[in-house]
C-alpha angles and dihedrals in degrees: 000000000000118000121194110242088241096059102045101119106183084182092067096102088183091063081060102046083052098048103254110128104095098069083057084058091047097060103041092054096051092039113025113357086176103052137180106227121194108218119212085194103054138308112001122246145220113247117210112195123167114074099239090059089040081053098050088042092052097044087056111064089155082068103028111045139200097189085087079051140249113263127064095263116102110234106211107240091243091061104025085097085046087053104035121123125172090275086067101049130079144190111027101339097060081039095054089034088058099048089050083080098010097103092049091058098043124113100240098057092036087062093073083062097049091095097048092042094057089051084061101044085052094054083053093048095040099049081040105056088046088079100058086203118036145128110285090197099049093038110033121019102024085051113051101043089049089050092051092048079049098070091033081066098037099230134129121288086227091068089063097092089051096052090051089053092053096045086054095063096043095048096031088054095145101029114092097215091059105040132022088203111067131208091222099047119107088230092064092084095079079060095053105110093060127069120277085009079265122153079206087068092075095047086056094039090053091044090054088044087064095041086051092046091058103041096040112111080019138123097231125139095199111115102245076055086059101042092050092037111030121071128216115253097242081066103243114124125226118270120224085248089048084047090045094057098036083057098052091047097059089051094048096039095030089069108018119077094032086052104050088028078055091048100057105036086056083048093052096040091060085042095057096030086182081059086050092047100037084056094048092047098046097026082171092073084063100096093046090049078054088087103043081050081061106042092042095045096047089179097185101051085191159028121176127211133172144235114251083177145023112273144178115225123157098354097308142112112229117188131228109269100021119131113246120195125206117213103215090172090049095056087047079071112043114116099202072084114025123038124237088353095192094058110089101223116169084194102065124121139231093011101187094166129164108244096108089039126263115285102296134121093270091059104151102278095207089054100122091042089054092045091049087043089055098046096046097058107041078046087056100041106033105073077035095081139023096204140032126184141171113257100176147359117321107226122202125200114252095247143122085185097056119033095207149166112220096181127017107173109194137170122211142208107211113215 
């Protein structure tokens, strides 16, 4: 749908939980693909657009910071250190910050856990397809990500539910049905020393504090082992604030993105059912389809940096200390890279799309486990059923952060 330049609102949350936003991207990046963007909910923003300027802003983390943060919210000064999470960190410390679990996420080693994981994913799919009609979000791809990240954090399964439901809150931050405290409240301020300015963050921050008391002077390879017994190689140990916030950030990114990039390709499969058959008849194309799930699915519309100078981009002067937005969703659309961006096509080829970020230091982390998560499970679904279809509303979060599906009914035809 078009959308006139001077209409586009990428504050209106309930464009996004209707799926409108696109027409907005497309405007901005014929018309202005560097906009100024007013804020009712702080500073305004530049928004970048178009892929090839999101690329240039990513690569150049000396111009473009994440030490001011990397969502819209503006973190007072006194409480940006409080707050700050690697992702918030740049140079040698994020570097040393990210090796301290970068081993632990890298193909190679992620190979020797294929076979256990598909066990998993079959369990999903199993417990899934025996109800014939059922929720795909709550009970596949909500599940199975939440119960890898599970045993990469050696707890219960029985403490899944309750990791979804705090990521939910973090994540869901400005959507009702998630939270009952709201970003955009004016009451969120008394919140505003926690992430996400979420009360759910202490509950996660205390859970992780136990996990860390008990596995602290141990042998464990767990990751909550790593972060309490491994030290970064700059030699700096990690703080209990720095423990608190790397901990919080494996809950909310260790689900996240599989589960909402799960939820739409298996919305857009039963959508395309020639895209669903050509898949069941030539199960070899699935890895490749991995990465138009990906692109198609953008499930993080954003990430934020800021000026430390003053800087031209797109024909436009950005100040020093102005935020700038990157629109990773936007440049999954534009079609100077991908042809015809708004047709679904497992086929496709040379998908380089800007899900896990372009190239620069703060490139998704998790990137090869998602990518293992996703293709196990279409790989285990797919010559499972001959037909998908939609039995019910399908519901989005309200959020221009998270581009997620909340409820997916669907009904299914085993094979």
């Amino acid at each position: 749908m078009t959308v006139p330049l001077e209409d586009v609102d990428l504050d209106d949350l309930d464009r996004f939980a209707k799926n409108e936003a696109w027409g907005q991207f497309d405007t901005l990046r014929r018309e202005s693909p560097v906009h100024w963007t007013p804020s009712a909910h702080g500073d305004g923003y530049w928004s970048v657009t178009r892929y090839a300027d999101i690329a240039t802003v990513d690569r150049d983390p000396a111009t473009f910071t994440s030490m001011k943060f990397v969502n819209l919210e503006d973190v007072d000064d006194d409480l940006q250190d409080l707050r700050r999470s690697i992702l918030e960190t740049d140079g040698a410390r994020h570097t040393a910050l990210r090796k301290l679990i970068q081993r632990e996420f890298s193909a190679r080693n992620l190979r020797q856990y294929e076979d256990f994981l598909r066990d998993l994913t079959r369990v999903t799919v199993d417990n899934a397809l025996a109800r014939g009609s059922f929720d795909f979000v709550k009970e596949v791809s909500a599940d199975f990500p939440i119960q890898v990240l599970a045993r990469l954090l050696d707890v219960p399964e029985s403490d899944t539910g309750q990791l979804i439901d705090w990521g939910n809150q973090l994540i869901g931050n400005t959507d009702p049905d998630y939270s009952e405290f709201l970003l955009t409240d004016p009451g969120s301020d008394q919140y505003k020393h926690l992430p996400f300015r979420s009360p759910a963050s202490i509950e996660v921050f205390e859970y992780g504090r136990d996990l860390a008391r008990r596995r602290r002077g141990g042998d464990g390879r767990d990751l909550v082992s790593v972060l309490v017994n491994r030290v970064p190689e700059d030699g700096e140990p990690l703080t209990a604030t720095d423990f608190d916030n790397y901990f919080l950030l494996l809950v909310v990114a260790g689900n996240e993105t599989t589960r909402h990039t799960i939820s739409h390709a298996m919305h857009a499969l039963i959508g395309n059912p020639g895209q669903l058959a050509l898949l069941r008849d030539q199960p070899e194309l699935i890895p490749g389809a991995v990465e138009e799930f990906l692109r198609w699915a953008s499930p993080v519309y954003h990430f934020r940096r800021t000026a430390t100078r003053d800087v031209e981009l797109g024909g436009r002067t950005i100040r020093e200390g102005d935020k700038v937005v990157m629109w990773f969703a936007s440049g999954n659309r534009d079609d100077t890279v991908f042809d015809d961006p708004y047709r679904f096509d497992v086929t496709r080829k040379n998908v380089d799309h800007l899900s896990f970020g372009r190239g620069g230091p703060h490139l998704c982390l998790g990137n090869s486990l998602a990518r293992l998560e996703i293709r196990l499970m279409f790989e285990e679904l797919i010559p499972r059923i001959t037909a998908a279809h939609l039995d019910g509303e399908v519901r989005r979060v309200r959020s221009n952060f998270v581009n997620g599906i909340k409820t997916l009914p669907v009904r299914v035809t085993p094979a």
